[in-house]
C-alpha positions, 0 to 999 in steps of 0.5 A: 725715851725707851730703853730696849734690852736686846738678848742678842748682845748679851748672847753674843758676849757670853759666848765671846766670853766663853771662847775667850776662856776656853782658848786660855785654857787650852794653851796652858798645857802647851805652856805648863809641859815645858815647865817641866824641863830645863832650857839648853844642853849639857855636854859631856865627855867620858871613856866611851866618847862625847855626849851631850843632854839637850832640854833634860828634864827636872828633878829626873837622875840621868845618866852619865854613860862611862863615868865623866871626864869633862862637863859643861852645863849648857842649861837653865838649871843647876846640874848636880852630878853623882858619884854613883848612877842613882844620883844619891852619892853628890859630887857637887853642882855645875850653874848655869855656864860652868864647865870642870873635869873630873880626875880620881873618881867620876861622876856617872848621873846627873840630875837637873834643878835645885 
């Protein structure tokens, strides 16, 4: 009995190889982007109307144009609202689902994430 090696096969699983990596490669970029930005939408109202923040983005200060009066966090992440629009003075977080007013002073940034 003979055994034969044939170059062909084994050219032809290194490429299927090669392709295989390469198109996991590719769809990791596509994956890890929106990984970067909470899921859903928080709605607000203020003085000036209402607004609404859809897929915001994590860890960025957003603000919360004329201060507000009402919210509900609408998202997949913990939205932590500011006294001030530079998201350092807390007012406190709003989980997922939660809503609140606001009376006295108002929130005017919001940041998303924990």
């Amino acid at each position: 009995m003979t055994i034969t090696h044939n170059p062909a096969t084994r050219l032809g699983r290194l490429v299927l190889t090669a392709g295989t990596a390469v198109a996991l490669f590719a769809a990791l970029p596509a994956s890890s982007a929106h990984a970067a930005d909470a899921s859903g939408t928080f709605f607000y109202s203020s003085s000036v109307g209402d607004f609404q923040i859809t897929d915001p983005p994590l860890q960025t200060c957003e603000p919360v144009h004329g201060g507000a009066t009402s919210a509900s966090n609408q998202t997949n992440a913990t939205a932590t609202l500011y006294f001030d629009s530079n998201c350092s003075n807390s007012w406190g977080s709003l989980q997922s689902g939660q809503f609140t007013s606001f009376f006295g002073d108002l929130p005017h940034s919001v940041r998303f994430g924990s």
